[in-house]
KEVEXKE-477251 format. One record per residue (C-alpha): residue number from 0; x, y, z. Coordinates in steps of 0.001 Angstrom, whole numbers, padded with zeros to 6 digits. Each point is the difference from the previous one (the first is absolute). Layout:
<rs>
- NUM  X  Y  Z .
...
</rs>
This chain:
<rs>
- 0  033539  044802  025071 .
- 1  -002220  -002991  001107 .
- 2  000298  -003791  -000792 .
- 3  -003386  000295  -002382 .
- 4  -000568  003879  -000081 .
- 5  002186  002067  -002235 .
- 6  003101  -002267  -000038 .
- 7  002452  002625  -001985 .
- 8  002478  -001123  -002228 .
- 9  002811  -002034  001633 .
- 10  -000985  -003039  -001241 .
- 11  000107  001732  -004018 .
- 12  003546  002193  000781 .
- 13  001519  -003904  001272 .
- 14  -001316  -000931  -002978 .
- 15  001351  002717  -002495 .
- 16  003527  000179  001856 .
- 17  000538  -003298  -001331 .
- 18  -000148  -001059  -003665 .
- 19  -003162  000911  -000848 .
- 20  -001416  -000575  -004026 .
- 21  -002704  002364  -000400 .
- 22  -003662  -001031  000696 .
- 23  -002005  003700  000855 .
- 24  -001671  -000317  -003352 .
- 25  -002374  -002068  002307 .
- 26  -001130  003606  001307 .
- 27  -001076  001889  -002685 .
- 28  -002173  -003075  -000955 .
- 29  -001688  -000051  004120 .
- 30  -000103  003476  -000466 .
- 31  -002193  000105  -002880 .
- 32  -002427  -001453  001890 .
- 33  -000376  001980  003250 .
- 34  -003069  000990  001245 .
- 35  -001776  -001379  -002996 .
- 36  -001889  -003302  -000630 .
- 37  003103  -002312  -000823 .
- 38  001490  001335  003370 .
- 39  000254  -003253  001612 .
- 40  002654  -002497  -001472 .
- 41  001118  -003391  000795 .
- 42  003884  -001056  -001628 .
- 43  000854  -003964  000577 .
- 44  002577  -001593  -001379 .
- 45  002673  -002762  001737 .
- 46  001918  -000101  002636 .
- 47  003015  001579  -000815 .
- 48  -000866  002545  -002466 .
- 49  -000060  003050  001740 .
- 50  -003097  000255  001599 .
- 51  001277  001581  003397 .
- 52  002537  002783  -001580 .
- 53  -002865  001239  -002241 .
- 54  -003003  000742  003003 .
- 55  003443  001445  001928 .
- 56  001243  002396  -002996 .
- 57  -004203  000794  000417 .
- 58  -000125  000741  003473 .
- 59  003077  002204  -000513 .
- 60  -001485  001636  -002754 .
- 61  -003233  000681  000997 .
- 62  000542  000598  004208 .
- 63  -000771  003893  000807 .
- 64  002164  -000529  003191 .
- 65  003361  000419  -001493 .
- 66  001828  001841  -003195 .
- 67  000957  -003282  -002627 .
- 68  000930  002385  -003292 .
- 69  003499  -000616  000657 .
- 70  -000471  -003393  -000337 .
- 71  -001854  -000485  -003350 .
- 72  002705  002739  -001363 .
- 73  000701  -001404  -003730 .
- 74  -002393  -002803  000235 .
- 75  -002522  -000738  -002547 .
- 76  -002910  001509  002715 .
- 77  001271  003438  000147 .
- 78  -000457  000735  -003934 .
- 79  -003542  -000678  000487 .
- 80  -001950  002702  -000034 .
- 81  -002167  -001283  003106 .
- 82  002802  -000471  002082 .
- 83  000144  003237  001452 .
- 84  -003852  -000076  000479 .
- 85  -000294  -002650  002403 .
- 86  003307  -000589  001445 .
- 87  -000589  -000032  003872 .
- 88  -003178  000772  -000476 .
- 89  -001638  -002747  001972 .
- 90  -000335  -001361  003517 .
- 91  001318  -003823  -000857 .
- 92  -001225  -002732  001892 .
- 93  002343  -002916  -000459 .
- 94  -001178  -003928  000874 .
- 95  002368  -002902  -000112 .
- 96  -001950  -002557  000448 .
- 97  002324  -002476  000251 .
- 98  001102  001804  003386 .
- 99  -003193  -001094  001366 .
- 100  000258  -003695  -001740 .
- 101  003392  -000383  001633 .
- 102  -001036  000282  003565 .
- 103  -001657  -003110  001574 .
- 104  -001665  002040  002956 .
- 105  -001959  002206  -002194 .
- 106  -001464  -002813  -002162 .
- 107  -003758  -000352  001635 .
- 108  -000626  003424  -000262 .
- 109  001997  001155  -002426 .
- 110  -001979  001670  -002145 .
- 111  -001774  002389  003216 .
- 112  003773  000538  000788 .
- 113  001025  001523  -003482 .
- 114  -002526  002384  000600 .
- 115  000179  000639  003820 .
- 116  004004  000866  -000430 .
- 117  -000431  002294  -003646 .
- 118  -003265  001478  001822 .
- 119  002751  000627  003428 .
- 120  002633  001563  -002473 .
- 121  -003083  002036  -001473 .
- 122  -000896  001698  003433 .
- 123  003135  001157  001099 .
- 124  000887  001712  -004030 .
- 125  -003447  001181  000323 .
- 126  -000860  000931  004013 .
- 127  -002159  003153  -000468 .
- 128  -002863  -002217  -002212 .
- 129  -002909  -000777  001873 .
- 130  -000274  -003829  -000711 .
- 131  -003383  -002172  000750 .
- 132  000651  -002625  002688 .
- 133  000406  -003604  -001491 .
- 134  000820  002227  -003417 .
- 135  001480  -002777  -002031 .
- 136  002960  000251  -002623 .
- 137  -002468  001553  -002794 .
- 138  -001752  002360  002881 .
- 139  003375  001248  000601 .
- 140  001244  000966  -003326 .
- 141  -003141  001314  -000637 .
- 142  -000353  002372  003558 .
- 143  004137  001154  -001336 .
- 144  -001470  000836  -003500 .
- 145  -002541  001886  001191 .
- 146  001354  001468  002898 .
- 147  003494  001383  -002031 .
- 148  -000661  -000536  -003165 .
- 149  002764  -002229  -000493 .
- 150  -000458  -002778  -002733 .
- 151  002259  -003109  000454 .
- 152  002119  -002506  -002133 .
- 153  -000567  -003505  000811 .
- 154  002674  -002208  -000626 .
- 155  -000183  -004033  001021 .
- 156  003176  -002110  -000905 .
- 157  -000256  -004045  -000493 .
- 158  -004431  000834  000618 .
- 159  -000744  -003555  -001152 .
- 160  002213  -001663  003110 .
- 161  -003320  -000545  002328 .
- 162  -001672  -001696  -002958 .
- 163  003394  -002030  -000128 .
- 164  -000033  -000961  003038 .
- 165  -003502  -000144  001296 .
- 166  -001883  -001567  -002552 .
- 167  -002989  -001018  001626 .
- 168  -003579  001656  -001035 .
- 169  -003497  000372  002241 .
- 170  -000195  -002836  002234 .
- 171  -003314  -001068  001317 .
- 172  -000431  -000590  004127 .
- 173  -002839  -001678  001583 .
- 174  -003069  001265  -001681 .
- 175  000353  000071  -003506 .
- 176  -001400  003556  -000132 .
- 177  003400  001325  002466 .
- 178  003011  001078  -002114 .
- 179  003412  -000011  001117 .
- 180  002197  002542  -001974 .
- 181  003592  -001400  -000413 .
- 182  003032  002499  -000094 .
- 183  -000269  -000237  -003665 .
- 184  -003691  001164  000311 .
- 185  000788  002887  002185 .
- 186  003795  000924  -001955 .
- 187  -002752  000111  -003256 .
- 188  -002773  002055  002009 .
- 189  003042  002196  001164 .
- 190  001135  000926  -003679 .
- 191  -003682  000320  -000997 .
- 192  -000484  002574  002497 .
- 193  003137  001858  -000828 .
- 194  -000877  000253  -003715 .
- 195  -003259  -000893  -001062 .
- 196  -002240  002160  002062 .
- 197  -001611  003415  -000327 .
- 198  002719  002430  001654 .
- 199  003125  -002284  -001750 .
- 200  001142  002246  -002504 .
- 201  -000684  003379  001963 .
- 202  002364  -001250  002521 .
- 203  002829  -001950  -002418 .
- 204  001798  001566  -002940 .
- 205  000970  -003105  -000642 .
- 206  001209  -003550  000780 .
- 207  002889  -002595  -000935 .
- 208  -000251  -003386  000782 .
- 209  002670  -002317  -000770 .
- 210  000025  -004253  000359 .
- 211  000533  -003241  -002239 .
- 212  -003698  -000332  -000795 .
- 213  -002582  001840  -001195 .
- 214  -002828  001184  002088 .
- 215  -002074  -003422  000717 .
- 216  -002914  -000590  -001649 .
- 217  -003285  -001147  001870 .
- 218  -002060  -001884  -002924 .
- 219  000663  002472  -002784 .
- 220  000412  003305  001709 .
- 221  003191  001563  001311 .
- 222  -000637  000533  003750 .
- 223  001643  003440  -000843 .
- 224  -001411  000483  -003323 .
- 225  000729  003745  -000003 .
- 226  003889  -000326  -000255 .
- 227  001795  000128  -003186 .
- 228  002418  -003135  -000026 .
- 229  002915  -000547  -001382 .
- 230  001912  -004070  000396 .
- 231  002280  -002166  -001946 .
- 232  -002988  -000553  -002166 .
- 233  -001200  003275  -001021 .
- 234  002656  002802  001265 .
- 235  -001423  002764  -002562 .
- 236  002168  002764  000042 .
- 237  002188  -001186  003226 .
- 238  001649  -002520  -001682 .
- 239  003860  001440  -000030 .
- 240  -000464  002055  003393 .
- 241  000165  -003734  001766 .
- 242  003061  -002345  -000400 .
- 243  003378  000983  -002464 .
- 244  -000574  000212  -003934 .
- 245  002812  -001085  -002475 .
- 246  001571  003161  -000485 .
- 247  000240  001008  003887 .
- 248  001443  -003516  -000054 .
- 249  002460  000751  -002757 .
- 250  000999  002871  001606 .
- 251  000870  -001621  003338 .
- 252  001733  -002759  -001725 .
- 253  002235  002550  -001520 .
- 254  000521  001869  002616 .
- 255  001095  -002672  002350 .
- 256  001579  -002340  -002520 .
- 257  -002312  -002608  000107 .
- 258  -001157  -002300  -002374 .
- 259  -003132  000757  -001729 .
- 260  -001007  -003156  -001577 .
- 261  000534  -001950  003132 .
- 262  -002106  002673  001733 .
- 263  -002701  -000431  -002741 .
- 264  000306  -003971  000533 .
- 265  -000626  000507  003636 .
- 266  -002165  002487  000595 .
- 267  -002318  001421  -003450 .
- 268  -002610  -001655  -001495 .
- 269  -003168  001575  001922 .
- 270  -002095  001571  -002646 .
- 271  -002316  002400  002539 .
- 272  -002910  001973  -002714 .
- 273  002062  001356  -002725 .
- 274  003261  000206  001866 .
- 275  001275  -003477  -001510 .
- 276  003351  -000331  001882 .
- 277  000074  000564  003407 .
- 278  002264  -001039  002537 .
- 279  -000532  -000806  003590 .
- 280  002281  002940  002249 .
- 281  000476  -001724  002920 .
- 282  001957  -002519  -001611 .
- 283  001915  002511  -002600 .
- 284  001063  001629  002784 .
- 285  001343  -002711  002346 .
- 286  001454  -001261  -003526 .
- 287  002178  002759  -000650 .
- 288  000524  001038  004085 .
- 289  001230  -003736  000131 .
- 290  001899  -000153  -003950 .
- 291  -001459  -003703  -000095 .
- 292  -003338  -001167  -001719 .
- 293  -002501  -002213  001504 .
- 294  -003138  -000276  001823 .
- 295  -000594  002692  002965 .
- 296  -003696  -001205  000273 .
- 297  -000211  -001377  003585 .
- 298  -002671  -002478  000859 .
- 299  -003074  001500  001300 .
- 300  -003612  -000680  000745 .
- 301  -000617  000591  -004159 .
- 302  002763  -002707  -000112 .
- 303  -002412  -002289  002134 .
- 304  -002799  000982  -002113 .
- 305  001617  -001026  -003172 .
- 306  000283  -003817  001107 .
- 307  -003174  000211  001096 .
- 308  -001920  001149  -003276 .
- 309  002317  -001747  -002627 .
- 310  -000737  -004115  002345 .
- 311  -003713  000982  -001012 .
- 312  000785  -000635  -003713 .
- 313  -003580  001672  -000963 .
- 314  -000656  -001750  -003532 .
- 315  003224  -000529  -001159 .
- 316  001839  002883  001738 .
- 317  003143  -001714  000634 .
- 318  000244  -001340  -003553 .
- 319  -000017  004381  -000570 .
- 320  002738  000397  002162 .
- 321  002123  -003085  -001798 .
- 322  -000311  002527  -002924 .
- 323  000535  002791  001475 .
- 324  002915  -001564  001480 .
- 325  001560  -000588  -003791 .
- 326  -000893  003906  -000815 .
- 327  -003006  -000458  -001134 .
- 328  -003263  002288  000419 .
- 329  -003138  -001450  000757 .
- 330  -003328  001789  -000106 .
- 331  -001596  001457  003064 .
- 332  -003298  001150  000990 .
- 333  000723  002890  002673 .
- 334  -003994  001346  000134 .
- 335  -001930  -002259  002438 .
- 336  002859  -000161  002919 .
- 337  -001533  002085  002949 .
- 338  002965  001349  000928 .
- 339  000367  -001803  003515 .
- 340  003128  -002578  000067 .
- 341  -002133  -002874  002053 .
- 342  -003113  -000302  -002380 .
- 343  001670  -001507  -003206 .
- 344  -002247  -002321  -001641 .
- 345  001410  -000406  -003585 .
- 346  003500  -000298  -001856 .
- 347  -000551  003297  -001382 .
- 348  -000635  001478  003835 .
- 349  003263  -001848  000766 .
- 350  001946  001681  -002666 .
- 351  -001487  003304  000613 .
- 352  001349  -000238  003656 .
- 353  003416  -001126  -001583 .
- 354  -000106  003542  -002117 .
- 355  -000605  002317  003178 .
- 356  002604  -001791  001947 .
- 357  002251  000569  -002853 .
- 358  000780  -003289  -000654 .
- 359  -001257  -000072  -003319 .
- 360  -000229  002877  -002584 .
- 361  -002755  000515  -001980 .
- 362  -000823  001209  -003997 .
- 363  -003339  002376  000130 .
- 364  000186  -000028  -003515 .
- 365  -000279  -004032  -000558 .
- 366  -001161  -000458  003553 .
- 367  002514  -002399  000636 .
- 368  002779  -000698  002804 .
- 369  003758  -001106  000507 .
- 370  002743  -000363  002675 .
- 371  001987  003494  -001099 .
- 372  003036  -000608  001150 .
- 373  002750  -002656  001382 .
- 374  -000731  000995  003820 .
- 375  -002903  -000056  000028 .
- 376  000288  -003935  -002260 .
- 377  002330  -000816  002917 .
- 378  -002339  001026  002347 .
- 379  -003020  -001514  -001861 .
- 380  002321  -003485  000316 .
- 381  000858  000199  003791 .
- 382  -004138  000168  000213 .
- 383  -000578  -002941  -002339 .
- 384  002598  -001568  001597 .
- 385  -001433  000330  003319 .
- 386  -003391  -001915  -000655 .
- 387  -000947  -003461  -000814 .
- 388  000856  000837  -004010 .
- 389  002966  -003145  000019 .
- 390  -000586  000488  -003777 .
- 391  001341  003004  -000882 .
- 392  002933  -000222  002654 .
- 393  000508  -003044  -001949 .
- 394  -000214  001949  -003330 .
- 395  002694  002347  001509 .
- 396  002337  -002324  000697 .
- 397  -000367  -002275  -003175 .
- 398  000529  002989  -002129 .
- 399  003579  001069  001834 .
- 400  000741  -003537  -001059 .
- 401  -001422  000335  -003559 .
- 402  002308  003257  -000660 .
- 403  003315  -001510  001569 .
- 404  -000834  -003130  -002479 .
- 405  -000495  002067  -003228 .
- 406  003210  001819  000897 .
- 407  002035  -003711  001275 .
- 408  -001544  -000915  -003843 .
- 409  -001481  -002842  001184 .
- 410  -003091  -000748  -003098 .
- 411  -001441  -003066  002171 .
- 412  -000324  001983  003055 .
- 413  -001702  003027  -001939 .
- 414  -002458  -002239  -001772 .
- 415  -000822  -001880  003431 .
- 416  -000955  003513  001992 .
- 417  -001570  001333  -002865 .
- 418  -002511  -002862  000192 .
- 419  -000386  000249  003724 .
- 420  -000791  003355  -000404 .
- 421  -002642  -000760  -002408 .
- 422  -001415  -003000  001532 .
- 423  -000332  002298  003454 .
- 424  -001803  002541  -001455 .
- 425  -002526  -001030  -003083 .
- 426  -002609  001212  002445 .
- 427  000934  003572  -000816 .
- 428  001061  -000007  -003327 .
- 429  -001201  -001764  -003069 .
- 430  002576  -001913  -002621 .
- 431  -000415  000703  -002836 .
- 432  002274  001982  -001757 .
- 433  003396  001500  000072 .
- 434  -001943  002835  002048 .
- 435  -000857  -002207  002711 .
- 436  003204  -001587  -000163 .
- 437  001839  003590  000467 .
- 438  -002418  000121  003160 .
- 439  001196  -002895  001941 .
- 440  003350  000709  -001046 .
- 441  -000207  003853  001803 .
- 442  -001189  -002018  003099 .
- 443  002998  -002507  -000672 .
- 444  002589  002636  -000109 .
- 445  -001499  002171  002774 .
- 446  002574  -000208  002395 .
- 447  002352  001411  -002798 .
- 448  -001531  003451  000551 .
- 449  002730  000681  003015 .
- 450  002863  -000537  -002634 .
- 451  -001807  001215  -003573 .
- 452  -001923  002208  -001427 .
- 453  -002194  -002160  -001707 .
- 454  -002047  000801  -003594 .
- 455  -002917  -001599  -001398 .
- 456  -000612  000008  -003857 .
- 457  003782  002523  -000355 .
- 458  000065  001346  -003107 .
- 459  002888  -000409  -002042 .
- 460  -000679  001458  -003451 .
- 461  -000494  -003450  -001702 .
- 462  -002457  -000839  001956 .
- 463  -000737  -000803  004164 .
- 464  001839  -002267  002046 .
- 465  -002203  -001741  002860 .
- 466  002025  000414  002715 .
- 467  003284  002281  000669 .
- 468  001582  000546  003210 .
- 469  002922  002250  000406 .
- 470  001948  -000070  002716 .
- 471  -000379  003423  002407 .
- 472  003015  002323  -000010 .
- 473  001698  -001753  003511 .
- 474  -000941  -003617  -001376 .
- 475  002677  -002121  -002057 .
- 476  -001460  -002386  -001222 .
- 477  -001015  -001189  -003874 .
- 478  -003005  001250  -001771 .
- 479  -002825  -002294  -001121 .
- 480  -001487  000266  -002692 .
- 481  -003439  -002567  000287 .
- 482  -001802  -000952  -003296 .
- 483  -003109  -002081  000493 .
- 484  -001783  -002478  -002372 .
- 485  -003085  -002054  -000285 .
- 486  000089  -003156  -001762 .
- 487  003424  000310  -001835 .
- 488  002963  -000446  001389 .
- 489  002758  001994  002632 .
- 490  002298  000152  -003139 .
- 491  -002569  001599  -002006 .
- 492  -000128  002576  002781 .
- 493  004225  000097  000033 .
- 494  -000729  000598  -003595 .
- 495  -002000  003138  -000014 .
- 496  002102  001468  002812 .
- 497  002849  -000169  -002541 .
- 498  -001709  000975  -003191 .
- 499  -001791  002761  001370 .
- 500  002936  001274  001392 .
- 501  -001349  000605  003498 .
- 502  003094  -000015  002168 .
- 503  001469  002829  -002295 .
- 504  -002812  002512  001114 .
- 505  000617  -000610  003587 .
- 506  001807  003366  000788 .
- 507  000000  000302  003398 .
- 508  002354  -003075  000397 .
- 509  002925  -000795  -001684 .
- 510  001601  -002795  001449 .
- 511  -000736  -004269  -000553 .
- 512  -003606  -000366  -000769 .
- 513  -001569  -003460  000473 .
- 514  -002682  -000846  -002437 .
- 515  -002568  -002450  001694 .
- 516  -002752  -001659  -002315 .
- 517  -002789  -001703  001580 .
- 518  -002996  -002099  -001776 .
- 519  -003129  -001433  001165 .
- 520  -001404  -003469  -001720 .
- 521  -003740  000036  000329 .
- 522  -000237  -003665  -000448 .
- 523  002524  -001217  001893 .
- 524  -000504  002648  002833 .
- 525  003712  000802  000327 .
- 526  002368  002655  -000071 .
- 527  003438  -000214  -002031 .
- 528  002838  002470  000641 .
- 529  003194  001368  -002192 .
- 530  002427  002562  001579 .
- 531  002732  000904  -001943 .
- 532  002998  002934  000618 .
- 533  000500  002936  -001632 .
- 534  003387  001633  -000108 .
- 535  000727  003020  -002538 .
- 536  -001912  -001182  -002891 .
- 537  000998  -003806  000975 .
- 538  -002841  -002485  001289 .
- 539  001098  -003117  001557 .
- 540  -001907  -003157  002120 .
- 541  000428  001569  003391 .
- 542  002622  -002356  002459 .
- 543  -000752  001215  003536 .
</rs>
């Protein structure tokens, strides 16, 4: 058992003697590819989603060195009728690269050193082969192959980290004819060699490569345009064999007597291909191992990235996040970004790095993305936070002030933020309408998200109230109900809350309902505000 050469399964049976929610449908799907054309596949998705526990149930599976059936006994794998055929079949060759990233000493050469040590491990597995001196990595394989007969599984976790962290291309030196390959150049000549070259796929079965980004583009060709990939973006049929779905969710919650909606405000929201709620593991996990919600996503070099891209404010890009910020989706353009975190040139290459680090989600279908979920909106604060944007730390803080006003009933107060808010951000939205109006009032009442679940256009049978926000289940405090009006009056909107009966239809919450109305005078450019009480069936001016 080496440290690259047929690993076994430890790292899998740690994995299954724990809590483990079943994720081998991931092999049938590799399997179907073996030794054919799609053989070589590429699975990104965040940090935290499971990237590492998939290539290990893999190397497990697939390792010829030890016996894993008792392990996959009564998982989804073993109905399969290709498990038997190629379980332990193959000679696994397992990269971290990370391992390599992580160690200062090896950084110069650290691409000649991944092969030098796999190509050392090769030798001694393989001493009767008669190898060609200065055989590189491919030579190698390729001597085994021929020499045994022995085809090998490939498998490289976190593959994109050298692009990560050595971004640099070609540089010239001297004369402008010499060259200099960087590591990134050599790491891409490496994988090149591996698996785009004539004796590649008589000497792999296959090969699984896992990261946060796609294989990098150079112009508008994949440097590994052979592989099959499968990201945040486009997961085809991976899409539930990475990260929790609601009903493994459910089923946890359940079992462990946690709360599921507080789980779902925390941690769904990621619509990856078809699977449309997906929650991040890691977190789940720590959630329930810890019984307490919140955010278990530590700051990282993606975390560094994040202030980075979102200061550059590509054509409007933070006026996208304000949005997003107030839940809503803005449209995206995830086709020209070359898949390489440190050439983003546009607002829609920003946001398309903001999808594979999984701080945004993302809608195929309307090709548009969203913050999913309240860690990663906490998150997605701490970052804004953490820049020069003054503004929207500003917009934070106003709007805790906004919601403790509404609920202290104080009208002049109301009407005053509501026309800060609107004043501070007619670059973004337009004012025209009670639409618009609704707009800057989500932004207002942003900060209100920690306390409320908060509906836009709620039907109530007679009709939609603007805004309702209903206190979450470990919250006590009143419910608002918000109508908005252009060019009439806040009692006209008091009005239609009453005679359309919309407090009645709020279900969910039983208790004192406050009924805020809020108008907009296009003339005189001001906002008026009315909040009255509501107590069973009795409205009253609200008294703080």
């Amino acid at each position: 058992m080496g440290t690259y050469i047929n690993r076994g399964n430890n790292a899998f049976r740690n994995i299954v003697s724990h809590e483990y929610i079943d994720k081998t449908s991931l092999i049938p799907f590799i399997n179907e590819t073996l030794n054919s054309e799609s053989r070589y596949s590429c699975v990104t998705r965040c940090r935290r989603f499971g990237k590492s526990m998939a290539a290990k149930m893999l190397c497990a599976y697939y390792d010829k060195s030890c016996d894993s059936r008792e392990l996959f006994r009564g998982l989804k794998a073993e109905q399969d009728k290709s498990f038997e055929t190629y379980l332990n079949r193959y000679v696994v060759i397992y990269l971290d690269v990370t391992s390599f990233t992580a160690r200062p000493e090896l950084r110069v050469n650290i691409v000649r050193n991944i092969q030098s040590e796999i190509i050392y491990e090769l030798k001694d597995a393989f001493p009767d082969v008669k190898y060609k001196e200065g055989a590189d990595l491919m030579d190698t394989l390729a001597a085994i192959h021929q020499g045994t007969g022995e085809k090998f599984f490939f498998i490289i976790d976190e593959w994109d980290a050298i692009c990560r962290e050595f971004p640099e291309r070609q540089k010239m030196k001297g004369d402008p004819a010499t060259v200099v390959p960087t590591i990134l150049d050599e790491y891409v000549m490496l994988l090149r060699r591996l698996f785009k070259t004539q004796d590649s796929d008589e000497v792999f079965a296959g090969a699984y490569l896992t990261g946060i980004l796609p294989i990098k583009r150079y112009n508008t060709e994949s440097a590994l345009n052979n592989f099959c990939e499968y990201s945040m973006i486009r997961p085809g049929k991976t899409a539930r064999d990475l990260g929790f779905t609601h009903e493994e969710v459910e089923a946890l919650c359940e079992k462990h007597e946690m709360d599921l909606r507080e789980m779902e405000r925390w941690y769904d929201g990621y619509r990856i291909g078809r699977a449309s709620r997906m929650f991040n593991p890691y977190s789940v996990v720590k959630a329930i191992r810890n019984e307490e919600y919140g955010s278990y996503w530590t700051t990282t070099g993606a975390y560094d990235s994040v202030i980075t891209y979102i200061q550059m404010n590509y054509e409007g890009l933070k006026d996208d996040i304000i949005r997003m910020l107030t839940g809503e989706r803005v449209s995206v353009n995830t086709l020209k970004f070359q898949n390489d975190m440190h050439i983003v040139r546009s607002k829609n290459d920003v946001l398309t790095v903001l999808i594979h680090l999984g701080y945004l989600a993302y809608d195929e279908d309307k090709r548009k993305c969203f913050i999913p979920n309240k860690e990663v909106a906490d998150e997605f604060q701490n970052a804004v936070e953490d820049t020069a944007w003054t503004r929207i730390a500003k917009v934070l803080t106003d709007s805790e002030n906004l919601l403790e006003a509404t609920i202290s009933g104080n009208e002049q107060v109301v009407a005053s933020a509501i026309e800060l808010a609107h004043d501070e951000n007619t670059s973004i939205l337009s004012y025209n309408d009670e639409n618009s109006l609704a707009c800057v009032l989500s932004l207002a009442y942003i900060w209100a998200k920690n306390e409320y679940i908060i509906h836009r256009e709620y039907a109530t049978g007679k009709g939609y109230a603007d805004l309702v926000l209903i206190p979450r289940r470990n919250v006590s405090k009143l419910a608002l109900v918000i109508e908005l009006k252009f060019n009439h009056s806040a009692d006209t909107a008091i009005d239609q809350i009453k005679r359309k009966a919309y407090p009645s239809k709020i279900a969910e919450y039983t208790g004192a309902i406050l009924l805020v109305g809020i108008n907009y005078d296009k003339e005189t450019k001001q906002h008026s505000c009315k909040i009255e009480r509501l107590t069973k069936g009795l409205t009253t001016p609200y008294l703080a």
